[in-house]
N, C-alpha and C positions, 0 to 999 in steps of 0.2 A: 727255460734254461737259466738256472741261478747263476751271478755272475761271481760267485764268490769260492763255486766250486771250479777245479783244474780243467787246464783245454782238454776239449774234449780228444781223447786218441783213438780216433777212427778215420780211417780212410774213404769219401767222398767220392763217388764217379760220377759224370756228369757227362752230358751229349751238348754239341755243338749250340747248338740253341739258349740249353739253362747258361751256359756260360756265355754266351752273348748276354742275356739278361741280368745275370749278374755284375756284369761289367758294366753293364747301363746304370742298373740300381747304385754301384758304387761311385758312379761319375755325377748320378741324380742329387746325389747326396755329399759330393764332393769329398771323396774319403781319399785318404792318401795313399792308399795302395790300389793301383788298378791300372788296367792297358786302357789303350782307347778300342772300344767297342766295334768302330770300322776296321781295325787291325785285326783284330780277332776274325770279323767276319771276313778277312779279305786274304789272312794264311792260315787259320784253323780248318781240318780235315772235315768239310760238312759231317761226312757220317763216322767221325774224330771221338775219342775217347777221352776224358779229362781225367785228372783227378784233384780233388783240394788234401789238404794235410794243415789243418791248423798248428799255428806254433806259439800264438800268445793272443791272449784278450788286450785290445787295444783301443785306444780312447780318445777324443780332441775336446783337451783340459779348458780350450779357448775357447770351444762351442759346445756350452753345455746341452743345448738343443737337438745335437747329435747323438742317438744310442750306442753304445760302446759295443764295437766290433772284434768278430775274430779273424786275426790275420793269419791266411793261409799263402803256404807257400801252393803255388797252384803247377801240374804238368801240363802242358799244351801240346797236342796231336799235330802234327804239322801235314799238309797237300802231300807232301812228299813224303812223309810215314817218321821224316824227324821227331824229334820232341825237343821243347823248350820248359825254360823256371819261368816261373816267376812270382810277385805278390798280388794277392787279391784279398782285400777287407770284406769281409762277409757280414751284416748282421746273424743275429743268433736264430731268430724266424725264418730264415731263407736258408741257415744250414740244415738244419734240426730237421728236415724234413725231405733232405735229399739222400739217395740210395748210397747204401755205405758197401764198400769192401767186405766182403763175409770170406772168402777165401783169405788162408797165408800166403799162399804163396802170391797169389797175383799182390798185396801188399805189400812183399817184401820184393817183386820186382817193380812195383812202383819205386817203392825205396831205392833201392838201386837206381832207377832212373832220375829221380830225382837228384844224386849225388855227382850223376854223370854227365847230365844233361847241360847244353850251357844255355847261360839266361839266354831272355830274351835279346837284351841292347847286344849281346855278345855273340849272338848267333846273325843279327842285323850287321855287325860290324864285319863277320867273317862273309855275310854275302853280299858286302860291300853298299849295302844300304844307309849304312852310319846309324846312329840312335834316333836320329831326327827325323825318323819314320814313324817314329810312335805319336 
């Protein structure tokens, strides 16, 4: 993936599992979008639906040692069939290679979900967990 070509606009699904590992990879590597990994496993829907939606190539200009990522705004399945937002930094080799959205319409209710959905720290706050659960 050239990084000089636009984000990519495809819609990502992913199952319980890739987005735990994903989560892990982005904490591996210290990127600055990402849940913590036991959160995920601990309210994401094991047999849960995700989806990523990148929104910009992203970079840490202080660690050049770091590959520049795409930041995807991410949906999360929730035990209870909710959904939440949020960010996850992805490298371009761990996108590139997960199952895209082929259907519109399930893309455009992603969309939709994603505009309605509340973040995560906001959905922590409304079930009285506070942020500092993450």
């Amino acid at each position: 993936m050239e990084f000089d070509q636009p984000v990519p606009r495809e819609v990502k699904v992913i199952d319980t599992a890739s987005l735990c590992r994903l989560q892990e990879r982005a904490g591996d590597l210290s990127l600055n979008a990402r849940l913590d990994p036991s959160w995920v496993r601990a309210n994401a829907a094991p047999d849960g639906t995700h989806y990523l939606w990148p929104a910009l190539w992203n970079s840490l200009s202080h660690r050049p040692d770091v590959p520049r990522q795409l930041r995807c705004e991410f949906l999360t399945t929730l035990h209870a069939g909710d959904h939440v937002v949020s960010w996850l930094d992805v490298l371009p080799e761990d996108f590139a290679p997960l199952p895209r959205v082929t259907s519109r319409e399930v893309g455009m209710r992603v969309s939709r979900l994603l505009d309605r959905s509340p973040s995560v720290r906001d959905w922590l706050l409304r079930e009285g967990g506070g942020p500092g659960r993450l």
